[in-house]
Structures are given as structure tokens and as C-alpha cells.
Backbone of each chain as ProteinMPNN parsed JSONL, in Angstrom:
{"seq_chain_A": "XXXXXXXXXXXXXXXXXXXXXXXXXXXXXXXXXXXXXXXXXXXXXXXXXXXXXXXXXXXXXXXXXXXXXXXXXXXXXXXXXXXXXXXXXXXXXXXXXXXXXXXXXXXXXXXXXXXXXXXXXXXXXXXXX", "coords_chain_A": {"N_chain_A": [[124.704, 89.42, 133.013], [125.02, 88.713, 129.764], [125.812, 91.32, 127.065], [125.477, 92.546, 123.977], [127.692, 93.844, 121.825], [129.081, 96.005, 118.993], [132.119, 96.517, 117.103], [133.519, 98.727, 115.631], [136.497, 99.279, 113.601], [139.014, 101.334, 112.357], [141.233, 100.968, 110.506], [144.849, 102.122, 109.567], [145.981, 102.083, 106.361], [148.17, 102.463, 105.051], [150.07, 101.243, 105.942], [150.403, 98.289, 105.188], [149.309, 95.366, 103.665], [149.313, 93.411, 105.847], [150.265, 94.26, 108.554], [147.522, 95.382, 109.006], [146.437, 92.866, 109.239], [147.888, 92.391, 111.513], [146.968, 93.978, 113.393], [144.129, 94.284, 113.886], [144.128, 91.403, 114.355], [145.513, 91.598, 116.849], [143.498, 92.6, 118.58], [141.387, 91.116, 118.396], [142.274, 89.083, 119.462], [142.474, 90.002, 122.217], [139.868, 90.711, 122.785], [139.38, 87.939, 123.167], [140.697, 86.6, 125.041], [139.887, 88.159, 127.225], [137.494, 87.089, 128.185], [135.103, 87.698, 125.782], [132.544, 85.959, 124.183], [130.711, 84.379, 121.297], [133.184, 86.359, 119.621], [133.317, 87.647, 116.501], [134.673, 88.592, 113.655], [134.877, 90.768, 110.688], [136.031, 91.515, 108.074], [136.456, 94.678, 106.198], [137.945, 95.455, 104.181], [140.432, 97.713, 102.37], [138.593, 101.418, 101.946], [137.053, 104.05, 101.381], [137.384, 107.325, 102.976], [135.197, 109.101, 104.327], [135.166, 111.637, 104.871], [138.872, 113.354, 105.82], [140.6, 111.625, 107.851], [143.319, 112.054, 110.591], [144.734, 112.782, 108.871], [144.679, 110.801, 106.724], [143.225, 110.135, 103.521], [141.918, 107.413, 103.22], [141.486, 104.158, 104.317], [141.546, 101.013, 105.877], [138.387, 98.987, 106.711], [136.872, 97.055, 109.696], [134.923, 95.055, 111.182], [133.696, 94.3, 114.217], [131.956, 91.791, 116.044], [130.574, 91.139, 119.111], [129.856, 89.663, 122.177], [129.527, 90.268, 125.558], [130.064, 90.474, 129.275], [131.146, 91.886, 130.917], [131.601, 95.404, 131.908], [134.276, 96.709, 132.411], [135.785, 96.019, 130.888], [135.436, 96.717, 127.935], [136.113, 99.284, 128.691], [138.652, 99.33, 128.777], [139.738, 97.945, 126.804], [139.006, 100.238, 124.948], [140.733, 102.328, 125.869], [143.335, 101.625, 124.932], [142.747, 101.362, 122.274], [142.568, 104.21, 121.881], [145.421, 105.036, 121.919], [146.617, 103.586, 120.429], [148.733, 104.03, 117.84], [147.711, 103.043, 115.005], [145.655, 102.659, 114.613], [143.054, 104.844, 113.259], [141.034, 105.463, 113.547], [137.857, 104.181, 115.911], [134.816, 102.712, 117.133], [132.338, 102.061, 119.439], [129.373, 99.663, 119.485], [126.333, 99.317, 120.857], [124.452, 96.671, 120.833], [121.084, 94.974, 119.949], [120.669, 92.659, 119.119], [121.976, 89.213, 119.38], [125.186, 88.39, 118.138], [125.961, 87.298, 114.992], [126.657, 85.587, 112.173], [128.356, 87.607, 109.434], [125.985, 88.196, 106.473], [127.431, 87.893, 103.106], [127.347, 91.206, 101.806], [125.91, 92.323, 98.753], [127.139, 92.739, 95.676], [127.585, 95.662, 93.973], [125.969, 96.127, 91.945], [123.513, 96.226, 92.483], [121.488, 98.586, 92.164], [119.593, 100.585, 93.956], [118.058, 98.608, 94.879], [116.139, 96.749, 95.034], [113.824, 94.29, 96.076], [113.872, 90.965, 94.0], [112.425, 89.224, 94.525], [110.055, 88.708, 96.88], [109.128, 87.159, 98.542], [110.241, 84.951, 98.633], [112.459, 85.521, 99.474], [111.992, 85.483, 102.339], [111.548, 83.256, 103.041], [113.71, 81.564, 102.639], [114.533, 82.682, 105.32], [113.288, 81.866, 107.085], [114.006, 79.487, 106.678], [116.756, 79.272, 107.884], [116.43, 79.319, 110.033]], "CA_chain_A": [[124.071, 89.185, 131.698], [126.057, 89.452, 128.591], [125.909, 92.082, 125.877], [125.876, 92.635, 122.485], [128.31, 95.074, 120.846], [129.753, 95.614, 118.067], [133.126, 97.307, 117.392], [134.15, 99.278, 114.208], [137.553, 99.6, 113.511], [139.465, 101.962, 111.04], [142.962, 100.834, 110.594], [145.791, 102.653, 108.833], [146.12, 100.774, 105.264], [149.557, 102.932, 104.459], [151.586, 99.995, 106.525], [150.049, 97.749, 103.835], [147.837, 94.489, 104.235], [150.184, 92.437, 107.253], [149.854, 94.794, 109.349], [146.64, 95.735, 109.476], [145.828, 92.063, 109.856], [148.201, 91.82, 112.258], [146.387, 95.349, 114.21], [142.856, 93.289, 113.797], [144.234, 90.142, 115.238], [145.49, 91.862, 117.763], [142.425, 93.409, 119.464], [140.706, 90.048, 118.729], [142.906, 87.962, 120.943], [142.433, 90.769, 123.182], [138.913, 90.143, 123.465], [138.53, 86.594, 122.91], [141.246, 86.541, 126.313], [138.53, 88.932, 128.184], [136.349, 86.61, 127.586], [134.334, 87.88, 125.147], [132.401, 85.236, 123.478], [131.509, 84.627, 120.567], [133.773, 86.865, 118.583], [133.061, 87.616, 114.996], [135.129, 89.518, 112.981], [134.083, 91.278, 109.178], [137.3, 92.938, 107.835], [135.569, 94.91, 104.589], [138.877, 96.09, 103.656], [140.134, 99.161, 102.039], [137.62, 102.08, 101.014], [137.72, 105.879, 101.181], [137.041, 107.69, 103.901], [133.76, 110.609, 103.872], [136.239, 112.962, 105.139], [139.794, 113.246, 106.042], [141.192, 111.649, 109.732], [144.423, 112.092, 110.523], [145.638, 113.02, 107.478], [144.255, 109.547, 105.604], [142.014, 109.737, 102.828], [141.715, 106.002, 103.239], [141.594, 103.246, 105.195], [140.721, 99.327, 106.186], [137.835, 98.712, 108.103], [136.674, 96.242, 110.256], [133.575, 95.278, 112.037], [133.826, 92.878, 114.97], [130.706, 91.779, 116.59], [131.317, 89.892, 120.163], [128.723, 89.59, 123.382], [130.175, 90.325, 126.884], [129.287, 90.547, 130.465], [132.201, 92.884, 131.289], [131.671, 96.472, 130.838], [135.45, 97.285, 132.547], [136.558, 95.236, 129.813], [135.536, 97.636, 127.053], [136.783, 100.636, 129.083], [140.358, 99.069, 128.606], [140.229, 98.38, 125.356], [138.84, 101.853, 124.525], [141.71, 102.851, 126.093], [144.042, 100.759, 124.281], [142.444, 101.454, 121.074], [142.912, 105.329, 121.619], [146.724, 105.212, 122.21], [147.325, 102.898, 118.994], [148.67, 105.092, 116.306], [147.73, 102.393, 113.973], [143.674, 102.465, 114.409], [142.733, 105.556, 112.925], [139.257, 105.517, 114.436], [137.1, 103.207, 116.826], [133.47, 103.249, 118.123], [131.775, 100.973, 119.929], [127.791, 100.319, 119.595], [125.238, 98.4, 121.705], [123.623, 95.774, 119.714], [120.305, 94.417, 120.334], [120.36, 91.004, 118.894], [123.18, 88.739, 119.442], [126.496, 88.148, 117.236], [125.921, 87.19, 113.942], [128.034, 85.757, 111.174], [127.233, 88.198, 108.188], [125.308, 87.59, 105.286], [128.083, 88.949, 102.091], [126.23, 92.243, 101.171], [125.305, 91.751, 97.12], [127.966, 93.664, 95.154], [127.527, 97.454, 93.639], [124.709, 95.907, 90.768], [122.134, 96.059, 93.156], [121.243, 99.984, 92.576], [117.847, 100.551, 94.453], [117.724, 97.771, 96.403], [114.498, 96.22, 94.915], [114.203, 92.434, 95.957], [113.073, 90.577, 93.069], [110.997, 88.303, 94.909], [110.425, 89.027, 98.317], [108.592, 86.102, 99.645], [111.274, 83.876, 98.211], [113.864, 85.325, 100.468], [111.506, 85.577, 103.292], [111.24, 81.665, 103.33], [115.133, 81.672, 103.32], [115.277, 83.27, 106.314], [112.687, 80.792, 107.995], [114.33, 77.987, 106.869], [117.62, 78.794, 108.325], [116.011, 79.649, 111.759]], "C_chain_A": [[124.961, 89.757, 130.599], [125.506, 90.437, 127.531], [126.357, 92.127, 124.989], [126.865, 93.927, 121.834], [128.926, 94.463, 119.408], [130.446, 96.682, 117.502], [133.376, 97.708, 116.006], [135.547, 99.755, 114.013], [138.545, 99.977, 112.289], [140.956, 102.066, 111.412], [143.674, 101.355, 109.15], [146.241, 101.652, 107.994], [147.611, 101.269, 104.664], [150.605, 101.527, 104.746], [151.667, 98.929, 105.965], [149.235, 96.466, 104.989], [148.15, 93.622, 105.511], [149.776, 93.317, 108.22], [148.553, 95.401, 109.685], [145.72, 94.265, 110.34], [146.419, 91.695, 110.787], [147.394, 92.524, 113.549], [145.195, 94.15, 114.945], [142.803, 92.525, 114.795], [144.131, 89.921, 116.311], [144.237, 91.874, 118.692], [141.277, 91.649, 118.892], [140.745, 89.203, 119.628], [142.053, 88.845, 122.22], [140.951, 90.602, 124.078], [138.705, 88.916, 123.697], [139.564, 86.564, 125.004], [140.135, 87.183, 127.369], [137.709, 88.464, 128.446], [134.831, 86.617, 127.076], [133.654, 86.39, 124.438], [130.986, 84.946, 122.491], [132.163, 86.216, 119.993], [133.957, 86.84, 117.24], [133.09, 88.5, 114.192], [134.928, 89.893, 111.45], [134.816, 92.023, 108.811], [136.726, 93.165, 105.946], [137.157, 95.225, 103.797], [139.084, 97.459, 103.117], [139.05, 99.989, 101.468], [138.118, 103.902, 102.033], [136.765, 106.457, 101.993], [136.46, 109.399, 103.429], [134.786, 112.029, 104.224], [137.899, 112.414, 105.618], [140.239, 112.926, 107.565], [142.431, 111.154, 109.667], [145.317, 112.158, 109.758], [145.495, 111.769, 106.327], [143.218, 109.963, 105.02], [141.183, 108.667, 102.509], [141.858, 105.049, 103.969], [140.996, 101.886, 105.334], [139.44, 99.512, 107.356], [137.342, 97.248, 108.497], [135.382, 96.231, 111.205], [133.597, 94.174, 112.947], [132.738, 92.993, 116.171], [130.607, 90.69, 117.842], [129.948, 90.428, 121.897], [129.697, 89.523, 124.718], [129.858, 90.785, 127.778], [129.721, 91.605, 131.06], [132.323, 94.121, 130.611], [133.444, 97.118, 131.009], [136.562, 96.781, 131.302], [136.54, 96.023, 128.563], [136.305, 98.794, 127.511], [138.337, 100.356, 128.809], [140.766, 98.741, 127.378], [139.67, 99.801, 124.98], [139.911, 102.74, 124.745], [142.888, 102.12, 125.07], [144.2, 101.155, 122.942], [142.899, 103.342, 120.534], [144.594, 105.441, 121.835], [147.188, 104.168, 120.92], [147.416, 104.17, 117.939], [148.473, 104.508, 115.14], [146.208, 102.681, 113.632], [143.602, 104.499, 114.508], [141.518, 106.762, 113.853], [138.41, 104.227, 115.375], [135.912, 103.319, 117.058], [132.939, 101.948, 118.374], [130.309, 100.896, 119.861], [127.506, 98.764, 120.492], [124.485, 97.925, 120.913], [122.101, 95.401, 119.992], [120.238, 93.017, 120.547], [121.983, 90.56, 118.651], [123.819, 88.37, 118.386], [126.182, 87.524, 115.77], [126.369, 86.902, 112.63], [127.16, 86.623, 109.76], [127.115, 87.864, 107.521], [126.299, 88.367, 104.305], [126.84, 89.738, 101.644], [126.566, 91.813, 99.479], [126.399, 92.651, 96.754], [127.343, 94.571, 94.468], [126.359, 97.13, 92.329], [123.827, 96.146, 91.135], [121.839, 97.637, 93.748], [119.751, 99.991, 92.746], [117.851, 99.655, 95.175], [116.442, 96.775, 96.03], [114.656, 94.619, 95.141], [113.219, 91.991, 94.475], [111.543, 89.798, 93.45], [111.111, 88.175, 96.602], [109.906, 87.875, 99.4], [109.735, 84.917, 99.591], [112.21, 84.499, 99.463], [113.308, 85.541, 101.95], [111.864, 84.043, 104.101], [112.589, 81.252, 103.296], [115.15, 81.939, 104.817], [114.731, 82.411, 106.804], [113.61, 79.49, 108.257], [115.649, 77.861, 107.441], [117.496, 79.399, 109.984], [115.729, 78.328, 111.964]], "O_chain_A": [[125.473, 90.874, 130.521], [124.402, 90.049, 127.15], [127.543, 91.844, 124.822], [126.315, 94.939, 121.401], [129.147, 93.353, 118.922], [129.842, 97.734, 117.296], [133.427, 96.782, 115.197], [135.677, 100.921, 114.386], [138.85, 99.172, 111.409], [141.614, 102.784, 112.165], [143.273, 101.126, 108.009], [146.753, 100.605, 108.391], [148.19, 100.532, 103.866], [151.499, 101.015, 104.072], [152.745, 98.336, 106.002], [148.841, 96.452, 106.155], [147.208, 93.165, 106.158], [148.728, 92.999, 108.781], [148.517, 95.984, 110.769], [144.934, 94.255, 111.287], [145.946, 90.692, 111.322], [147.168, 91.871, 114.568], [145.266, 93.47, 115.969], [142.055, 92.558, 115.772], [143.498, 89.077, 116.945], [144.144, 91.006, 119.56], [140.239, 91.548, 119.546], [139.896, 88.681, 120.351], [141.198, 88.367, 122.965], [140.769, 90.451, 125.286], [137.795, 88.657, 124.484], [138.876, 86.509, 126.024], [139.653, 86.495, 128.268], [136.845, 89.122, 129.026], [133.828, 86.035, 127.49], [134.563, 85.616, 124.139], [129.988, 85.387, 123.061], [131.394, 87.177, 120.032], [134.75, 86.027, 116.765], [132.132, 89.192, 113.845], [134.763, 88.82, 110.87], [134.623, 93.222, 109.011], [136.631, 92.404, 104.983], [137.143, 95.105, 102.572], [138.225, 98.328, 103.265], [138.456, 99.483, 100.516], [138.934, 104.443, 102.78], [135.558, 106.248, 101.878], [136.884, 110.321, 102.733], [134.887, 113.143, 103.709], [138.122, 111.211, 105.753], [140.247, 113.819, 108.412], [142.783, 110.178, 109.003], [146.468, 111.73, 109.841], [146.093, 111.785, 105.251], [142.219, 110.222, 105.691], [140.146, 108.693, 101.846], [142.932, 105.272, 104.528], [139.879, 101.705, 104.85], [139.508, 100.003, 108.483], [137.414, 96.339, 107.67], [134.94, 97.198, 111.827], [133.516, 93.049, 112.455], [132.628, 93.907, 116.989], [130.567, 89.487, 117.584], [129.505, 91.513, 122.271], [130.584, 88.671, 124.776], [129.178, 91.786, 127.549], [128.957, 92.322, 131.705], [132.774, 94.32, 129.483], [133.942, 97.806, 130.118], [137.708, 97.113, 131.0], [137.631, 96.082, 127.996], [137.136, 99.287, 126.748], [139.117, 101.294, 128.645], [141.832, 99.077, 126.862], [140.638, 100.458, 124.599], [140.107, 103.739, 124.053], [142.914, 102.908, 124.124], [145.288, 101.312, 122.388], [143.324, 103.726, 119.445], [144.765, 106.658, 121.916], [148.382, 104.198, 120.622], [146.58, 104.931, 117.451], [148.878, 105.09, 114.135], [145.746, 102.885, 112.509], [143.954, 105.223, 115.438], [141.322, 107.871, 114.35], [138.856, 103.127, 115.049], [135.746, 104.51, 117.319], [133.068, 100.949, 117.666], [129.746, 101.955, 120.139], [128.115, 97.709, 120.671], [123.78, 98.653, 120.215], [122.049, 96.144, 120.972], [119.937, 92.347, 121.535], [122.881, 91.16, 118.061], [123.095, 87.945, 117.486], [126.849, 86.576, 116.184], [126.509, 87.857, 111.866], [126.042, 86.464, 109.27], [127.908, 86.964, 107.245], [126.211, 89.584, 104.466], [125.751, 89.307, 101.265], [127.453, 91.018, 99.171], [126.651, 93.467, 97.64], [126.183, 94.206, 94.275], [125.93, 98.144, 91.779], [122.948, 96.387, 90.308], [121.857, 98.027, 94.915], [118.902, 99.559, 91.967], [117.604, 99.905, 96.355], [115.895, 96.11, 96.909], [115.427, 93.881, 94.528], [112.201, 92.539, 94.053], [110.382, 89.757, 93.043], [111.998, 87.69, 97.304], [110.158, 87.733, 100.597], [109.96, 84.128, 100.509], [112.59, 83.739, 100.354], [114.16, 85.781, 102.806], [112.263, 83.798, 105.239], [112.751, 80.345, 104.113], [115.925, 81.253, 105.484], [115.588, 81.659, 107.267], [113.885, 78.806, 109.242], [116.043, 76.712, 107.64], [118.353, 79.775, 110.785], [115.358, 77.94, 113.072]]}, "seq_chain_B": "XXXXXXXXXXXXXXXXXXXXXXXXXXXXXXXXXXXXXXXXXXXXXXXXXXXXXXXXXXXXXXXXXXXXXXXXXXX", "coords_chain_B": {"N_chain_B": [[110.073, 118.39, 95.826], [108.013, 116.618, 96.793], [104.902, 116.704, 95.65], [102.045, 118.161, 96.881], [99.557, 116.455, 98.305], [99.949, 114.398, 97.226], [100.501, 111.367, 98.906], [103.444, 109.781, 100.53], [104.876, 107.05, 101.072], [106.392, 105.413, 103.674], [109.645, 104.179, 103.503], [110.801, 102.174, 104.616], [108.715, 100.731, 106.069], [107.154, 99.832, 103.954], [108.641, 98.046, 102.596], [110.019, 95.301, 104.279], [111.81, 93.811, 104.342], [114.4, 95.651, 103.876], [116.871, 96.673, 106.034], [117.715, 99.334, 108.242], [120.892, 100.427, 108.96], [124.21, 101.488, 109.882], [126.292, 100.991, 108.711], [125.51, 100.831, 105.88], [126.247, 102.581, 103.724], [125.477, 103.284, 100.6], [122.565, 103.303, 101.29], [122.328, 105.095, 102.952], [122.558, 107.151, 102.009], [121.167, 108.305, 100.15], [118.746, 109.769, 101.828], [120.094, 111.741, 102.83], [121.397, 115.391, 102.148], [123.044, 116.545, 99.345], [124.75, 117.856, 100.509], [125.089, 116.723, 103.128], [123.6, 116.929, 104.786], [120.967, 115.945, 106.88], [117.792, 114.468, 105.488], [114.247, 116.371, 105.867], [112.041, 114.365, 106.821], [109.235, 114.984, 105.842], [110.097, 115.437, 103.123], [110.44, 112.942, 102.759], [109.483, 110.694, 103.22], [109.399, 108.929, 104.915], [108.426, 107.132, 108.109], [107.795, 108.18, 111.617], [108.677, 106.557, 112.973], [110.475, 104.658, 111.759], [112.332, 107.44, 110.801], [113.655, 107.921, 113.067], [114.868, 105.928, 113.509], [116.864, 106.204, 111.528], [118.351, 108.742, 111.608], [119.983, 107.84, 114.233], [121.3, 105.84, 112.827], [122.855, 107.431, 110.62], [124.081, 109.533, 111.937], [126.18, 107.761, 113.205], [127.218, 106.435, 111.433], [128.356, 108.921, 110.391], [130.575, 109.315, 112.541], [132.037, 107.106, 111.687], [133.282, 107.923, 109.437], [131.68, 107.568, 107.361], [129.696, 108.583, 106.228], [129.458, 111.996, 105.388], [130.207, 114.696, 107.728], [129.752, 117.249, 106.254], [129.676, 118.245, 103.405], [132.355, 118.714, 101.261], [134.165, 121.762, 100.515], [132.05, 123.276, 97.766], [132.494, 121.948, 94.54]], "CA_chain_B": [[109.899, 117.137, 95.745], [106.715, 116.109, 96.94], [103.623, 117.333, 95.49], [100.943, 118.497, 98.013], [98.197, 115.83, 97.867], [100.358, 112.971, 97.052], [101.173, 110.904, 99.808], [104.026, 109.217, 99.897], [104.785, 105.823, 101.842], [107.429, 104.739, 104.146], [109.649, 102.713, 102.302], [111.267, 100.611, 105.708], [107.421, 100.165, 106.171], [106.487, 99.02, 102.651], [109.757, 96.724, 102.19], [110.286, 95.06, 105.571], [113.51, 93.338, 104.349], [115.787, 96.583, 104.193], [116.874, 97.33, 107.477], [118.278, 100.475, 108.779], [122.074, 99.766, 109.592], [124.731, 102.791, 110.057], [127.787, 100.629, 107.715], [125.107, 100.847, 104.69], [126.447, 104.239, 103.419], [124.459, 103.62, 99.826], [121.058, 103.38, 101.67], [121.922, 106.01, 104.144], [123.244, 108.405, 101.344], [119.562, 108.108, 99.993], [118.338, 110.316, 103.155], [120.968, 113.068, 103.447], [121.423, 116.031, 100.819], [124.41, 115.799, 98.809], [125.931, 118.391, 101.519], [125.642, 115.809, 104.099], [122.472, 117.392, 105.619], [119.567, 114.645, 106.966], [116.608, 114.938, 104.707], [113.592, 116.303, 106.64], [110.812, 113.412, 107.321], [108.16, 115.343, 105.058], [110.335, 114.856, 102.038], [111.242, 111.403, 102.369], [107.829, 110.113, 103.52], [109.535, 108.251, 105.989], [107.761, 107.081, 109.057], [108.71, 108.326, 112.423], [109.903, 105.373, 113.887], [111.756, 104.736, 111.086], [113.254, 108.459, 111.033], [114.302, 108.746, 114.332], [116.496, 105.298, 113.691], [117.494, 106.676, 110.289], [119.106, 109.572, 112.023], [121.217, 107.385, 114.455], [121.949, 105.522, 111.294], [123.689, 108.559, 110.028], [125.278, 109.685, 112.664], [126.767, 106.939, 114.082], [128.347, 106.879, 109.782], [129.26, 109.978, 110.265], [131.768, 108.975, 113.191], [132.983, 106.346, 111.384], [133.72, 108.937, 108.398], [131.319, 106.43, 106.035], [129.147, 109.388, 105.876], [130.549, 113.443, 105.631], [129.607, 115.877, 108.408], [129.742, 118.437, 106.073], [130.482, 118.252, 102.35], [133.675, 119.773, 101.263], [133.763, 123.393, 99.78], [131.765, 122.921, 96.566], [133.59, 121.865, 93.538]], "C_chain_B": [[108.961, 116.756, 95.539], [106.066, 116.845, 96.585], [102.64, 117.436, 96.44], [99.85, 117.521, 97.575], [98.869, 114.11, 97.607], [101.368, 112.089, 98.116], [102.132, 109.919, 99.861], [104.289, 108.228, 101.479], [106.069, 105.26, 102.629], [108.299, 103.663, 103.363], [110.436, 101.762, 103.711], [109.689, 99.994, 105.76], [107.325, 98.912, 105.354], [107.556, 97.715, 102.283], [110.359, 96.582, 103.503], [112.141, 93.998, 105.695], [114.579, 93.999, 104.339], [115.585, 97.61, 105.192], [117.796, 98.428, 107.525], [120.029, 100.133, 109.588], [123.276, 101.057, 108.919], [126.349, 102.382, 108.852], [127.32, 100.913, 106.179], [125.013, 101.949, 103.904], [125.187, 104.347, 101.842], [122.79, 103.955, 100.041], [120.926, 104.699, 102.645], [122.31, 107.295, 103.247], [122.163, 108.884, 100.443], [118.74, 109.377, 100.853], [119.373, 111.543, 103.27], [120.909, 113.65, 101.843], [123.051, 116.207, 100.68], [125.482, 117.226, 99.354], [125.868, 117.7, 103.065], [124.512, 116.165, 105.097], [120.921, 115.691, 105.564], [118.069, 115.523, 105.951], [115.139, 114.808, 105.385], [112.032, 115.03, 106.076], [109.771, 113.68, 105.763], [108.695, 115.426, 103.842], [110.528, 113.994, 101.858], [109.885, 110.546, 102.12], [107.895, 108.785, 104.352], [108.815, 108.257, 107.595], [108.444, 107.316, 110.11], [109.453, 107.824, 113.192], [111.505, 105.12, 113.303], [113.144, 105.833, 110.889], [114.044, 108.608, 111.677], [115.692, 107.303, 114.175], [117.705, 105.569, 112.361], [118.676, 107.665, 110.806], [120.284, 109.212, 113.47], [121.977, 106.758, 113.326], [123.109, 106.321, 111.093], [124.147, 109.411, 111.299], [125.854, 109.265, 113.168], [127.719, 106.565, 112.464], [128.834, 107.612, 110.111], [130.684, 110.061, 111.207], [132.428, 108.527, 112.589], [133.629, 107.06, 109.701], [133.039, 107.907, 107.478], [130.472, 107.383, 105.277], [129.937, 111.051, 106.204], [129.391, 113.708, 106.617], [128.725, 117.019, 107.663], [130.206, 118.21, 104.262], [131.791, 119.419, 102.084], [133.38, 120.679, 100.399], [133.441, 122.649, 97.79], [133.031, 123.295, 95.285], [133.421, 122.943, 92.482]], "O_chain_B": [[108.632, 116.44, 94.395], [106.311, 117.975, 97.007], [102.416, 116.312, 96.889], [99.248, 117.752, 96.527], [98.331, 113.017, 97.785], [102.598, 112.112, 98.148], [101.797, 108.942, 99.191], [103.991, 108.58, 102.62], [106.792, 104.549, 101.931], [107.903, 102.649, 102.787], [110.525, 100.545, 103.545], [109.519, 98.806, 105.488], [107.36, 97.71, 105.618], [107.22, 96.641, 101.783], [111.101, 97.457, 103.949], [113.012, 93.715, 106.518], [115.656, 93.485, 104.64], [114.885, 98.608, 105.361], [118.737, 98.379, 106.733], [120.135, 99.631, 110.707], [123.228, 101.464, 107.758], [127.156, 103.184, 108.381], [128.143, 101.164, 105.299], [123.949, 102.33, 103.416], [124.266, 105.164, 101.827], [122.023, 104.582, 99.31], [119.882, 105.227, 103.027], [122.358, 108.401, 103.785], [122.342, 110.003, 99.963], [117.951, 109.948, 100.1], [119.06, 112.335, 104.159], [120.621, 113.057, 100.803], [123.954, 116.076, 101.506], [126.557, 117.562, 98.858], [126.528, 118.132, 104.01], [124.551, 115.66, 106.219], [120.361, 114.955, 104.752], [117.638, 116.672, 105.862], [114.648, 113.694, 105.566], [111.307, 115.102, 105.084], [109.606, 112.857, 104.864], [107.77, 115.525, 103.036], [110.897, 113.756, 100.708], [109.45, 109.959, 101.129], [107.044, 107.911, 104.512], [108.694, 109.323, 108.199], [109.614, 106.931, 110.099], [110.419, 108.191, 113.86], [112.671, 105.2, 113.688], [114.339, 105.546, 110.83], [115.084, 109.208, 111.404], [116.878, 107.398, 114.492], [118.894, 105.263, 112.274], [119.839, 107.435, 110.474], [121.193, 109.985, 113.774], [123.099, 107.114, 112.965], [124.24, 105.922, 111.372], [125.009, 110.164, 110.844], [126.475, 109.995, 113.94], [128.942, 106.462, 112.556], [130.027, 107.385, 110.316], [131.687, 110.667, 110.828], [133.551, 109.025, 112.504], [134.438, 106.427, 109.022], [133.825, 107.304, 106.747], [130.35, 107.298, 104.055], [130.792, 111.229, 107.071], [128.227, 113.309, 106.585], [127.665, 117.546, 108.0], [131.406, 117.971, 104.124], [132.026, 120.528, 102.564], [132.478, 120.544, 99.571], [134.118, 121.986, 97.005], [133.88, 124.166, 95.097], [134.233, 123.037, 91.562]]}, "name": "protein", "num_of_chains": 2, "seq": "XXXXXXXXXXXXXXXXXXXXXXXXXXXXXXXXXXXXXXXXXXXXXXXXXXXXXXXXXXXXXXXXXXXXXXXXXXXXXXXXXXXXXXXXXXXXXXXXXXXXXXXXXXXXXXXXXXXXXXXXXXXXXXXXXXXXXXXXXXXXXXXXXXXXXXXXXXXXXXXXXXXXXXXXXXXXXXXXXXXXXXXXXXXXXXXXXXXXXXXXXXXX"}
């Protein structure tokens, strides 16, 4: 039975924007070859990291959200991922609900959070179920 | 915070459209004190279901450095 994860990845933005998408790419093939499937990657890009790792105050991240049957398959990229001196940081989580392409979060206007109209976007969500 | 007598209401409860998710540092920065400490239950007026996923929330940020451990030595 397959599983849901979904992978967070904090890549070193010093080497500038090629390489991080080349980092990314990487570890996508990597799963999509494993056969992870789908694979569905969310690169937020640079932002500033709550504390200091590895000497970066900053970094790209990435969120890649992929369902798989194979847990030896994570254990090897986990390994993989800790021996890159490019990926900063990694963690892996257990999802509930399967893969997901994301919805763009609303940009930085939306202080509080209040929906304007909440049944209105309720009936969104129906209608694209 | 809270006044004794005035009860205050879950807000995942009361607004069922904002979900609990560990990348949403503005919603999770809401819940911690501005030294990086979780804000206990009885000030928030968060429910305990909701709490207990609030607090993977925030620490599963705090790995990914989206949230601090620890604020840094006051400014």
C-alpha cells in the first residue's frame, strides 16, 4: 500500500538560482526513478531562516509531496540527502491525504486570516471535488 | 490575557477553513511567545484536539528553522 509523504527541502541559495534547481531536480528524478508516483514539487524559494544552519541565514525551500510503497526507498534518499553539502536541511513527514497540487497561498495582505465569505469558498471546494 | 469568566472559543473550531499546517509560520507564530515558547492551551482558548496538532505544527517548523527554538539573546 502506498504512502503519503511529503519532503521539505532547504537548499543552499549562496550557489545562486541554477543550482539549486538543478539540487531539486535532482532528488526528483531520484524519486520519480524509485517509483514514487505522483511527484509534486512546490519550490517557495528564497526566505530567511528562524535561526542559523550551517552558517546560512538563508535559504531556498522546497516542498515535494509524492506517495510510495517503498519505505527502503526513503532510507536511501535520507541518506543521500544527508551527505549533500548542498541541502542544508531535510525532513520527511507522513501525510494523511494523498499528493496534492497546491492551492498559491494569498500574498502577505491577508493579516488575520478572516475569509470574507466563507460559504462562498466552501462551494469552491465542492465544486472542484 | 484572558479575563476569568470570559470564555474564549477555539478558533480551528469556529473557522473550519484554516487548517493547522507546520510551513504556515504566520499562523503558527500566532501560538508561540515572541521567545519561541508554545502558548499554553488556557491562553489561546484553543481546543485540545486542536492543541495537541498545533504543537506538532510547531515543532515539526522548528526543524525546518521556519519557526526559532529559542529566540536569540534579546535585542
Amino acid at each position: 500500500m502506498a504512502r503519503h509523504y511529503e519532503l521539505t527541502l532547504i537548499v543552499d541559495s549562496q550557489a545562486g538560482d541554477e543550482a539549486v534547481t538543478q539540487t531539486v531536480g535532482k532528488y526528483e528524478t531520484f524519486l520519480t526513478d524509485s517509483g514514487a508516483e505522483p511527484v509534486i514539487a512546490d519550490r517557495r524559494g528564497v526566505r530567511k531562516l528562524a535561526y542559523e544552519v550551517k552558517k546560512h541565514l538563508q535559504a531556498d525551500y522546497t516542498y515535494i509531496q509524492f506517495s510510495s510503497g517503498e519505505v527502503s526507498m526513503i532510507h536511501e534518499m535520507d541518506r543521500l540527502l544527508r551527505l549533500d553539502q548542498s541541502v542544508l536541511r531535510h525532513m520527511f513527514i507522513k501525510m494523511d491525504l494523498p499528493p496534492v497540487v497546491p492551492i498559491e497561498a494569498p500574498a502577505d495582505s491577508t493579516e488575520g486570516g478572516e475569509e470574507p465569505d466563507e460559504d462562498a469558498a466552501e462551494k469552491e471546494k465542492e465544486d472542484e471535488a | 490575557m484572558n479575563v476569568r469568566g470570559r470564555v474564549k472559543v477555539c478558533r480551528f473550531c469556529e473557522e473550519k477553513t484554516v487548517s493547522i499546517n507546520y510551513k504556515d509560520d504566520r499562523l503558527l507564530r500566532r501560538f508561540v511567545t515572541d521567545r519561541g515558547k508554545v502558548i499554553p492551551r488556557r491562553m489561546t482558548g484553543t481546543c485540545a484536539k486542536h492543541q495537541r496538532e498545533l504543537t506538532t505544527a510547531i515543532k515539526r517548523a522548528r526543524n525546518i528553522a521556519v519557526l526559532p527554538y529559542a529566540a536569540e539573546t534579546s535585542k
